[in-house]
PDB file as gemmi writes it, atoms N, CA and C in Angstrom:
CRYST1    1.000    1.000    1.000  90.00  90.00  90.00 P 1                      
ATOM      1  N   UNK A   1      21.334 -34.536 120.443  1.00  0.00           N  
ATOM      2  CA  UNK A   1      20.411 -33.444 120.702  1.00  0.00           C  
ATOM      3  C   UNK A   1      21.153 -32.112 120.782  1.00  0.00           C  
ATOM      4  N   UNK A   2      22.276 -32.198 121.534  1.00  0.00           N  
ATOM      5  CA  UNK A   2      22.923 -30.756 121.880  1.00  0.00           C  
ATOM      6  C   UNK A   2      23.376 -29.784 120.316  1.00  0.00           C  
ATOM      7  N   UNK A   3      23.873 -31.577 119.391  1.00  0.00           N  
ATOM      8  CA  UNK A   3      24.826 -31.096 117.974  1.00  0.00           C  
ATOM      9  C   UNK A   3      23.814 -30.435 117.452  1.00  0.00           C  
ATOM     10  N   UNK A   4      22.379 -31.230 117.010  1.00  0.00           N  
ATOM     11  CA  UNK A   4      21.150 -30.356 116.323  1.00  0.00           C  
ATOM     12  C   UNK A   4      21.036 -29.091 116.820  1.00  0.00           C  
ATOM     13  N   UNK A   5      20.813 -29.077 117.893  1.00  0.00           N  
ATOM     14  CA  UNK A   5      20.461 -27.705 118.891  1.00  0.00           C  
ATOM     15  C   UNK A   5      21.323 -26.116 118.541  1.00  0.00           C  
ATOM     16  N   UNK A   6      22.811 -26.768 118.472  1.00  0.00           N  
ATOM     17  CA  UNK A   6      23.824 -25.602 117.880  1.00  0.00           C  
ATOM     18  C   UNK A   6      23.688 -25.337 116.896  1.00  0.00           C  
ATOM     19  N   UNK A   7      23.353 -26.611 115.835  1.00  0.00           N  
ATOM     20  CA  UNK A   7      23.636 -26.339 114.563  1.00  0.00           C  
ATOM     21  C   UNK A   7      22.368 -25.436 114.075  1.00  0.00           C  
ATOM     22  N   UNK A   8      20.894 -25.961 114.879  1.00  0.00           N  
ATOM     23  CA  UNK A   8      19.508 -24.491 114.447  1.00  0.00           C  
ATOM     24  C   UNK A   8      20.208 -23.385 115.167  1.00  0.00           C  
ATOM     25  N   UNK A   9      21.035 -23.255 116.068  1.00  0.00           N  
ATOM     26  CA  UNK A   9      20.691 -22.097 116.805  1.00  0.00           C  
ATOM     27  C   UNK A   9      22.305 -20.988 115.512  1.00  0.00           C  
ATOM     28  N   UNK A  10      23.221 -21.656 115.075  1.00  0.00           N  
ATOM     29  CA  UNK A  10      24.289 -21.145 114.842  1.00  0.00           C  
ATOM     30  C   UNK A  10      23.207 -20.543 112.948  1.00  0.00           C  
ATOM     31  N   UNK A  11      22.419 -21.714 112.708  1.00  0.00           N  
ATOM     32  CA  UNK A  11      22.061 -21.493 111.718  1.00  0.00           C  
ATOM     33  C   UNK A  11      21.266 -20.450 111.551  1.00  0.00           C  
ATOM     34  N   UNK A  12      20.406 -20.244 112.529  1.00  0.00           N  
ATOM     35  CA  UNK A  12      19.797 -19.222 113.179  1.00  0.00           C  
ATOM     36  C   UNK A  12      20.390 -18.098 113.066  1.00  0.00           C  
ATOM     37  N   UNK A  13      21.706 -17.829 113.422  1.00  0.00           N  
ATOM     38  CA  UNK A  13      22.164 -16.786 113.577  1.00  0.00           C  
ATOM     39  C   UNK A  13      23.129 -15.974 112.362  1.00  0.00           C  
ATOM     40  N   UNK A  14      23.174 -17.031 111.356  1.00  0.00           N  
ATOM     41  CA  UNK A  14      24.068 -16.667 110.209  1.00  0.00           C  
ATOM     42  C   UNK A  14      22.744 -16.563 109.139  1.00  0.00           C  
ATOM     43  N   UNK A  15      21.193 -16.824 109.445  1.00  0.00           N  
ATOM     44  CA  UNK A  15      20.281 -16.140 109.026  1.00  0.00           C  
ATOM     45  C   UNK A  15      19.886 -14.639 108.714  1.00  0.00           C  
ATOM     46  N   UNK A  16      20.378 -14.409 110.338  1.00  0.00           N  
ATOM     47  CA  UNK A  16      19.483 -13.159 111.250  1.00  0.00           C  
ATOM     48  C   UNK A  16      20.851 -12.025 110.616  1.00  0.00           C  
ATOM     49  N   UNK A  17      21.860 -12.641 110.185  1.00  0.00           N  
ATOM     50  CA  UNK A  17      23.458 -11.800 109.980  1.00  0.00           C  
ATOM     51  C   UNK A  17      23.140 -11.145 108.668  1.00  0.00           C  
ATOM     52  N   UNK A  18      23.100 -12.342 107.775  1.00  0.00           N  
ATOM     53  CA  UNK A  18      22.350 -12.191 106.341  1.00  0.00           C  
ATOM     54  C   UNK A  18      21.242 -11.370 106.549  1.00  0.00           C  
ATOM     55  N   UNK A  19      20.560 -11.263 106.786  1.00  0.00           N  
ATOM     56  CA  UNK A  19      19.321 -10.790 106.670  1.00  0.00           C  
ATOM     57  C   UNK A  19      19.586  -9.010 106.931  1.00  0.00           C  
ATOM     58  N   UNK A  20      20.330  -8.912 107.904  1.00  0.00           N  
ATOM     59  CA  UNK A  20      20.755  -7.454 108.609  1.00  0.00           C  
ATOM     60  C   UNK A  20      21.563  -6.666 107.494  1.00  0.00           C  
ATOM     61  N   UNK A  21      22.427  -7.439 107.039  1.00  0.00           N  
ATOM     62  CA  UNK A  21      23.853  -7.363 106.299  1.00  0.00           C  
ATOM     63  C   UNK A  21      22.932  -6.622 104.678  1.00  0.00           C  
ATOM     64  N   UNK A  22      21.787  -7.512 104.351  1.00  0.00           N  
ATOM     65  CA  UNK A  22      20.899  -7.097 102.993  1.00  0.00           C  
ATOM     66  C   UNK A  22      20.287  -5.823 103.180  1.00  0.00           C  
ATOM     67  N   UNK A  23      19.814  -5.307 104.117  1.00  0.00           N  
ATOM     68  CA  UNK A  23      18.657  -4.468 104.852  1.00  0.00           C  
ATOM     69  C   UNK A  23      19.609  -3.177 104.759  1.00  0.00           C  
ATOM     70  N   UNK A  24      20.776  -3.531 105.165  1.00  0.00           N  
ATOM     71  CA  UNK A  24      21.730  -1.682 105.454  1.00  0.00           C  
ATOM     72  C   UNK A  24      22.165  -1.831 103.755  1.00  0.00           C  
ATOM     73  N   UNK A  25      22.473  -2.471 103.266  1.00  0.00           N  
ATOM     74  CA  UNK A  25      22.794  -1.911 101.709  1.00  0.00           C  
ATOM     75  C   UNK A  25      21.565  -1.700 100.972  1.00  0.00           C  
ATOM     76  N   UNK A  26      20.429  -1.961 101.276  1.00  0.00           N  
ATOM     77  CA  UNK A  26      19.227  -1.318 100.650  1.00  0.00           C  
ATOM     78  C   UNK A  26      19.655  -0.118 101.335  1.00  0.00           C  
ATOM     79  N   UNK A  27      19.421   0.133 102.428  1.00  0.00           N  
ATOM     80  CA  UNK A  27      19.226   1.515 103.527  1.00  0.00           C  
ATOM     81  C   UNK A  27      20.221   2.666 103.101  1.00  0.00           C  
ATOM     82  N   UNK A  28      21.239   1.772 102.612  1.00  0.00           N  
ATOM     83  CA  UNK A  28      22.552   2.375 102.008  1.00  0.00           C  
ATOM     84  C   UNK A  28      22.077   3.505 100.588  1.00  0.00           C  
ATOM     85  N   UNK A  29      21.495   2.885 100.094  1.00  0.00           N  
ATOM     86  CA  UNK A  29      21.028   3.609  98.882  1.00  0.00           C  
ATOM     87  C   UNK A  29      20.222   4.584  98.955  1.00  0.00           C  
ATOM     88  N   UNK A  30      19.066   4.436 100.495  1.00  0.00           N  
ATOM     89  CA  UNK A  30      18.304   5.679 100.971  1.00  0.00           C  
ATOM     90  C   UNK A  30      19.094   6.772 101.461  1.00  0.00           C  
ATOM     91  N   UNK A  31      19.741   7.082 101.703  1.00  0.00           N  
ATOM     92  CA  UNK A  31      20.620   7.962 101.972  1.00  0.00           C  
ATOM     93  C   UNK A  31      20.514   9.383 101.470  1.00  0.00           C  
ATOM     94  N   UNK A  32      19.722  10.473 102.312  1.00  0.00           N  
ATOM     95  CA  UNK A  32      19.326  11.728 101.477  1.00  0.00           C  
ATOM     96  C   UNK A  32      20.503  12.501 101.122  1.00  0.00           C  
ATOM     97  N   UNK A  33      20.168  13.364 100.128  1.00  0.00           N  
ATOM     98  CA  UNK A  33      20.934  14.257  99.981  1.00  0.00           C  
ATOM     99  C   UNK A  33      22.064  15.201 101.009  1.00  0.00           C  
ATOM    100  N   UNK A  34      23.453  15.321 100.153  1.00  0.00           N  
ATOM    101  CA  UNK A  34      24.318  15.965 101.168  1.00  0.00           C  
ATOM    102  C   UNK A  34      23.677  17.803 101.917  1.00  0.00           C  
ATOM    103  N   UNK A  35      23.334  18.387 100.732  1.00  0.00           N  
ATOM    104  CA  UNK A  35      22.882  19.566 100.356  1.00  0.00           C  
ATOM    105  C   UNK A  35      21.360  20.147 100.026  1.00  0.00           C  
ATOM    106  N   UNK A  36      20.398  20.412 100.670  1.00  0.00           N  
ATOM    107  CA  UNK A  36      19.166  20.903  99.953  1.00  0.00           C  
ATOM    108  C   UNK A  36      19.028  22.308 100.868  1.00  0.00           C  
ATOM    109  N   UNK A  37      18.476  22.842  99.837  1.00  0.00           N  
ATOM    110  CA  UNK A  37      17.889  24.295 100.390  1.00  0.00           C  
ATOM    111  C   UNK A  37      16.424  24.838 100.732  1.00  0.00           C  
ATOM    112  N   UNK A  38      16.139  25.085 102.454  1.00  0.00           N  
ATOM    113  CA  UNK A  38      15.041  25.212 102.513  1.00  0.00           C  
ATOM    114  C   UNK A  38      15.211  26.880 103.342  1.00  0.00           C  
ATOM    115  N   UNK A  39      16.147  27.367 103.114  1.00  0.00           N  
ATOM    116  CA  UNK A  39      15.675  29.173 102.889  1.00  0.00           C  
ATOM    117  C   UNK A  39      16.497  30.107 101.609  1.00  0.00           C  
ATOM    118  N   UNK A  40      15.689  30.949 101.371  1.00  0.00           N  
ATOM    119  CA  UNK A  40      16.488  31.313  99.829  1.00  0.00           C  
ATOM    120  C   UNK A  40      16.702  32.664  99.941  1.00  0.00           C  
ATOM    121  N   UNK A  41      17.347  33.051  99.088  1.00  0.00           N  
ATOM    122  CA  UNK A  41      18.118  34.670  99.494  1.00  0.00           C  
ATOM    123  C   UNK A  41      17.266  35.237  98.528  1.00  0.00           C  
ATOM    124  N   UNK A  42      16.635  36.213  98.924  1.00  0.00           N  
ATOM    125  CA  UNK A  42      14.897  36.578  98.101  1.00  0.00           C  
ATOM    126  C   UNK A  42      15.511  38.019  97.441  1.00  0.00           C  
ATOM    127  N   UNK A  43      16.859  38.881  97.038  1.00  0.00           N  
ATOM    128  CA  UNK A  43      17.622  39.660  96.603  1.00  0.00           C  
ATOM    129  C   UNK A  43      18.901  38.934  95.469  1.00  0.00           C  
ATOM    130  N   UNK A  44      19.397  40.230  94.608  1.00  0.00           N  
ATOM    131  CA  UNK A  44      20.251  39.544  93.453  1.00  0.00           C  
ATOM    132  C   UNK A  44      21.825  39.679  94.155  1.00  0.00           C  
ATOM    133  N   UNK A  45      22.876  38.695  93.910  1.00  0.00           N  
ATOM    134  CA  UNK A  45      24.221  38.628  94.041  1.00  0.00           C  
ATOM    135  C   UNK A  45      25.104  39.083  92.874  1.00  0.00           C  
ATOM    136  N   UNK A  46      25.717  40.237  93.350  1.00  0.00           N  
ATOM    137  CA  UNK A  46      26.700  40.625  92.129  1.00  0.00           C  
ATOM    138  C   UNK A  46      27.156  39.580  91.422  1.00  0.00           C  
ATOM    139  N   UNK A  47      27.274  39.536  89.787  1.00  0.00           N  
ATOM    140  CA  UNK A  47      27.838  38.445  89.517  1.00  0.00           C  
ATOM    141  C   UNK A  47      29.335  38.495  89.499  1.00  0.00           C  
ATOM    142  N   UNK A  48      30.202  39.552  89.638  1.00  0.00           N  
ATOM    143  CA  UNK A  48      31.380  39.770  90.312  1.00  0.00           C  
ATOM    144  C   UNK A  48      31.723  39.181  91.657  1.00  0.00           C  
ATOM    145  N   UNK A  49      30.665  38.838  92.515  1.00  0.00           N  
ATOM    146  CA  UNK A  49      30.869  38.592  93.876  1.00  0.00           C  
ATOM    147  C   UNK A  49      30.674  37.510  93.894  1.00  0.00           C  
ATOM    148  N   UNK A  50      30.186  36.649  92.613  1.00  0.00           N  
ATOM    149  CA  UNK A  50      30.382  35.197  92.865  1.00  0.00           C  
ATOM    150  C   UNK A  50      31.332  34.315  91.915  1.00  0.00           C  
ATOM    151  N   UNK A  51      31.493  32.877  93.511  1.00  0.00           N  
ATOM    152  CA  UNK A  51      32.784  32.533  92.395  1.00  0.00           C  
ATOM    153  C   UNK A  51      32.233  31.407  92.286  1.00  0.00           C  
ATOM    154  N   UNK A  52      31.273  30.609  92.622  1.00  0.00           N  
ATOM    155  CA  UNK A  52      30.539  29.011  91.858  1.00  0.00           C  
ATOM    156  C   UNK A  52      29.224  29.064  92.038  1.00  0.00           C  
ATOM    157  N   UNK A  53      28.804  28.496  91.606  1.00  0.00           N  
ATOM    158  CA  UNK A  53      27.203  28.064  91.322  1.00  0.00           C  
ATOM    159  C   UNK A  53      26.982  26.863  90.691  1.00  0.00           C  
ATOM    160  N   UNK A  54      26.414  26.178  91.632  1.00  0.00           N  
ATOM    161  CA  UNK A  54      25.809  24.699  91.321  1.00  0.00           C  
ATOM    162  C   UNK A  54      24.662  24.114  91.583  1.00  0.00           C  
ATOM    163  N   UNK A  55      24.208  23.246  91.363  1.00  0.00           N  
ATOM    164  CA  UNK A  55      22.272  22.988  91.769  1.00  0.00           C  
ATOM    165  C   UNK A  55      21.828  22.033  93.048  1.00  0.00           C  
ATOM    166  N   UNK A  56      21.412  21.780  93.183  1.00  0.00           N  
ATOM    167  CA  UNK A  56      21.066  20.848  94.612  1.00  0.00           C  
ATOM    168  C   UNK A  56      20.691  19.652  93.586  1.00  0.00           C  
ATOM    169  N   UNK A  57      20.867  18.514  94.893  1.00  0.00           N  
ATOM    170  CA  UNK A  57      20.499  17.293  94.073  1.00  0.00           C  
ATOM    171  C   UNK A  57      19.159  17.261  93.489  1.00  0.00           C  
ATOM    172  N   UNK A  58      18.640  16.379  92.466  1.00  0.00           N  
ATOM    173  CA  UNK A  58      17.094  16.310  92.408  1.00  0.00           C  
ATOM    174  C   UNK A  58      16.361  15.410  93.259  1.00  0.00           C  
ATOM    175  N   UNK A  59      16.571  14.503  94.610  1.00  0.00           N  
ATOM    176  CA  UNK A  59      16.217  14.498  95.625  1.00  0.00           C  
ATOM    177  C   UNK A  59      15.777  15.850  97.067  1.00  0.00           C  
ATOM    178  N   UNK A  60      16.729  16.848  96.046  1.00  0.00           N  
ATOM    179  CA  UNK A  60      15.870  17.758  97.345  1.00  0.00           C  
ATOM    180  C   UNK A  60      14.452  17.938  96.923  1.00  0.00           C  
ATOM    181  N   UNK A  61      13.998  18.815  97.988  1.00  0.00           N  
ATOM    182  CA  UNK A  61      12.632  19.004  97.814  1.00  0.00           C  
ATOM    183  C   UNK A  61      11.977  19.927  96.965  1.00  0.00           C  
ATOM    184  N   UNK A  62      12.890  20.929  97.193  1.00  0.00           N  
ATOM    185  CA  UNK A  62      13.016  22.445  96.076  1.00  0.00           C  
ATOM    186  C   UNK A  62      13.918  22.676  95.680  1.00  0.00           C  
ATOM    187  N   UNK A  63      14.049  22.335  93.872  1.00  0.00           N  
ATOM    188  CA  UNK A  63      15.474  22.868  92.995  1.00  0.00           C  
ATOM    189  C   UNK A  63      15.841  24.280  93.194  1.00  0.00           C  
ATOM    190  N   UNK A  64      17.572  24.271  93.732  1.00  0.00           N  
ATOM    191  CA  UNK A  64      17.787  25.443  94.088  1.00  0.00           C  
ATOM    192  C   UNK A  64      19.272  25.519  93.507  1.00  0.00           C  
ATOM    193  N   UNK A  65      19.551  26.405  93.468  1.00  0.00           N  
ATOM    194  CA  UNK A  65      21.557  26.692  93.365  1.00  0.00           C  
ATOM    195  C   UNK A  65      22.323  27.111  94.929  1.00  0.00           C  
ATOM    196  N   UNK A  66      22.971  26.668  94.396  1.00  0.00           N  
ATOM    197  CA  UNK A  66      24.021  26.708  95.695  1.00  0.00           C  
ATOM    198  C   UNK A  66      25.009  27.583  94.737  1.00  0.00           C  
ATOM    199  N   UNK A  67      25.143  29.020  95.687  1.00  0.00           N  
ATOM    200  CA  UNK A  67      26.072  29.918  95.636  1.00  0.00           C  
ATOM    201  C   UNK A  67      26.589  30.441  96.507  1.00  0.00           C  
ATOM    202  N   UNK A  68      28.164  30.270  95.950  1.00  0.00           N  
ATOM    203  CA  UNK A  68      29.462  30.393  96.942  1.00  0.00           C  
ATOM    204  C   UNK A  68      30.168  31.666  96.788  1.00  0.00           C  
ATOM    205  N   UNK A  69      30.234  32.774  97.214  1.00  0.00           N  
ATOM    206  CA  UNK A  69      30.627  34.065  96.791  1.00  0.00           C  
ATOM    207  C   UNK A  69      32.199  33.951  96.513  1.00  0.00           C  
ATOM    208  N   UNK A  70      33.067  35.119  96.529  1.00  0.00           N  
ATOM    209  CA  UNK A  70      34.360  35.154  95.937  1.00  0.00           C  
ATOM    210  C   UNK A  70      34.998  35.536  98.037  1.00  0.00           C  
ATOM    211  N   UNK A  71      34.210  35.769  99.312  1.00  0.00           N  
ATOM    212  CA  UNK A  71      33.975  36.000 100.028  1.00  0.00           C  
ATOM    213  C   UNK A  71      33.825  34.564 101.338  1.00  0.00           C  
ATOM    214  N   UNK A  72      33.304  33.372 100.256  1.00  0.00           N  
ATOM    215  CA  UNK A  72      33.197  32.164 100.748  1.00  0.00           C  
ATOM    216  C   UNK A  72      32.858  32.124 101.587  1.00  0.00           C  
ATOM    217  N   UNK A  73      30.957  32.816 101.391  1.00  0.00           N  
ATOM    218  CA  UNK A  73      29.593  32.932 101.906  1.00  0.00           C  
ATOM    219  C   UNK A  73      29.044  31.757 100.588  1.00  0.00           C  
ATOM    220  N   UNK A  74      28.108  31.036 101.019  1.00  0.00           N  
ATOM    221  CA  UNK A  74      27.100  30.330 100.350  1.00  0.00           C  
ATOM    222  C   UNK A  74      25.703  30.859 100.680  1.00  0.00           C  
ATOM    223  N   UNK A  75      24.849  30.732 100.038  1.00  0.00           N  
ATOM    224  CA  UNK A  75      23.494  31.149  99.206  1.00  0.00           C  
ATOM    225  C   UNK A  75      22.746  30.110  98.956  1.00  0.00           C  
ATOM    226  N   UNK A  76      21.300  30.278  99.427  1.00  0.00           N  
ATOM    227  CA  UNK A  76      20.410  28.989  97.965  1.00  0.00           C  
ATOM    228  C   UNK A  76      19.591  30.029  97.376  1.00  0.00           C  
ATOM    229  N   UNK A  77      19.494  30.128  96.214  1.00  0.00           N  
ATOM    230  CA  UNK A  77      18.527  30.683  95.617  1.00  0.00           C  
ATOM    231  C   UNK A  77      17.827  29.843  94.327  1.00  0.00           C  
ATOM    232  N   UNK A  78      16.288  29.950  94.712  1.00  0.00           N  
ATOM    233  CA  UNK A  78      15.177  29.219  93.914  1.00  0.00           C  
ATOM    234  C   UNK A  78      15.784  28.996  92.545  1.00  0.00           C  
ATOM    235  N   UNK A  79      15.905  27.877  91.848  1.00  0.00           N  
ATOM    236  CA  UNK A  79      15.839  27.626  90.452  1.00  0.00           C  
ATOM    237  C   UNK A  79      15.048  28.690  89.290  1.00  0.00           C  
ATOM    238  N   UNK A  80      14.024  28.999  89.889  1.00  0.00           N  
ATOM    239  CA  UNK A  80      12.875  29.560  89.411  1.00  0.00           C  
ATOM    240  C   UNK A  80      13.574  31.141  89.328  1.00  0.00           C  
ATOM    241  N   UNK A  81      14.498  31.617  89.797  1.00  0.00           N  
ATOM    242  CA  UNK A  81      14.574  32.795  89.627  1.00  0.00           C  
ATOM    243  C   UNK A  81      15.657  33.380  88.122  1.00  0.00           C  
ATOM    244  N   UNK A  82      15.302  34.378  87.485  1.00  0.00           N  
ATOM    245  CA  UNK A  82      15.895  34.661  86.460  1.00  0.00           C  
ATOM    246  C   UNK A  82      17.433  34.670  86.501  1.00  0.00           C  
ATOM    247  N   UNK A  83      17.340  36.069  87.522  1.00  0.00           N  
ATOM    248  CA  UNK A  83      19.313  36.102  87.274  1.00  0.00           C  
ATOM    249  C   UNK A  83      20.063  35.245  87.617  1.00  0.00           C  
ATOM    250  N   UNK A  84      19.592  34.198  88.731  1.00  0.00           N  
ATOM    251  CA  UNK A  84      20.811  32.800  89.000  1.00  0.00           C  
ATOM    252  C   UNK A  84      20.353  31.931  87.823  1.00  0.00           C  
ATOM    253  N   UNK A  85      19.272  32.054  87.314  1.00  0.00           N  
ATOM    254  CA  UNK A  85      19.532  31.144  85.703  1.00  0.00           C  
ATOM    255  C   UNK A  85      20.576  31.602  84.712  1.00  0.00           C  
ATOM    256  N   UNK A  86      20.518  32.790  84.580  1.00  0.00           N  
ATOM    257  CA  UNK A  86      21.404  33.634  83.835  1.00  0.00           C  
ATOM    258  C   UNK A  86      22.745  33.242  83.953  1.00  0.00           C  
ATOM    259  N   UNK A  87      23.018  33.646  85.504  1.00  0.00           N  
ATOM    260  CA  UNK A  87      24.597  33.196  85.795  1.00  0.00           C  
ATOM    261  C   UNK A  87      25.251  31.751  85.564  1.00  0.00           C  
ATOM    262  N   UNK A  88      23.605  30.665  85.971  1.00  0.00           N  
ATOM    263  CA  UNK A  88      24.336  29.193  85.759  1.00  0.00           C  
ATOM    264  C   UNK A  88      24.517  29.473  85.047  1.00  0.00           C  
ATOM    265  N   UNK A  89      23.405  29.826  83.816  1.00  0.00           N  
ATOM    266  CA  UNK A  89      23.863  29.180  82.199  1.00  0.00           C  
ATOM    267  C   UNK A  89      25.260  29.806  81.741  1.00  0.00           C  
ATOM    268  N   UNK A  90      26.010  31.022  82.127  1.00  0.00           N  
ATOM    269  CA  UNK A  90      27.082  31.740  81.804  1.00  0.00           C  
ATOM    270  C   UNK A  90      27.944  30.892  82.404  1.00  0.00           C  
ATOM    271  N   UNK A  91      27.921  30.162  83.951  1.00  0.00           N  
ATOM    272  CA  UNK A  91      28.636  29.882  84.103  1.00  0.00           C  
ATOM    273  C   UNK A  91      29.252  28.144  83.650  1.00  0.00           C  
ATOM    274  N   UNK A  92      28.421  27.587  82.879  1.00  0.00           N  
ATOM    275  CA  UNK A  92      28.663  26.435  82.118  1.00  0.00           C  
ATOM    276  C   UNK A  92      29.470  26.499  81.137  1.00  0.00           C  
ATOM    277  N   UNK A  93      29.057  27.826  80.457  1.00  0.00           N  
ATOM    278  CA  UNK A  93      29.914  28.542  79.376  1.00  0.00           C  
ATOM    279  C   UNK A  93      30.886  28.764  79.607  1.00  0.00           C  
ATOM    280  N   UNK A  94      31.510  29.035  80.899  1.00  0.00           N  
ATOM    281  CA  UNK A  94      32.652  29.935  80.716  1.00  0.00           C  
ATOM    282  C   UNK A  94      33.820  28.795  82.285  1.00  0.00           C  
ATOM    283  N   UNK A  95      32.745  28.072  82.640  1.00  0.00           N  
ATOM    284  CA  UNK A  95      33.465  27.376  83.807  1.00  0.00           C  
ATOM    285  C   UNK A  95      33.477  28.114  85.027  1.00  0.00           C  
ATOM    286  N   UNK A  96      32.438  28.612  85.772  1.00  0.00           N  
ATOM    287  CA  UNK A  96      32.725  29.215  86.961  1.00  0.00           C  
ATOM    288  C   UNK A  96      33.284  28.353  87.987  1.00  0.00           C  
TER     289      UNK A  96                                                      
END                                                                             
């Protein structure tokens, strides 16, 4: 009786291990974004005064750029706006 008893209860427990162990590597994959931008700099940045520009993940909520001045101040400004389109696209070109 006691051997059965360990062996549901141990079995039991290398269930409940498994089961935990599956659950955080799903959970693992939920994992939001490092970076999203939810206020935006509503004015233009010299493009002299900046030294990168890059986009937020497409898990954020609102596509934005992340800009890092030459000053190493960061920025989000809306996707949607002209002149940080301008600058990404220059700066793909040219490697900012």
């Amino acid at each position: 009786m006691k051997k059965s008893l360990s062996f549901i209860v141990g079995l039991m427990l290398l269930l409940f291990t498994v089961q935990r162990c599956s659950s955080i590597t799903v959970a693992m994959g939920q994992i939001p974004p490092e970076r999203c931008c939810f206020e935006f700099l509503k004015g233009e940045i010299p493009r002299r005064a900046i030294a990168s520009i890059s986009t937020t993940d497409s898990r954020c909520p609102e596509p934005a750029f992340l800009i890092k001045t030459v000053k190493n101040k960061e920025f989000c400004v809306r996707q949607s706006s002209t002149w940080a389109q301008k600058v990404y696209e220059e700066g793909l070109k040219s490697n900012i």
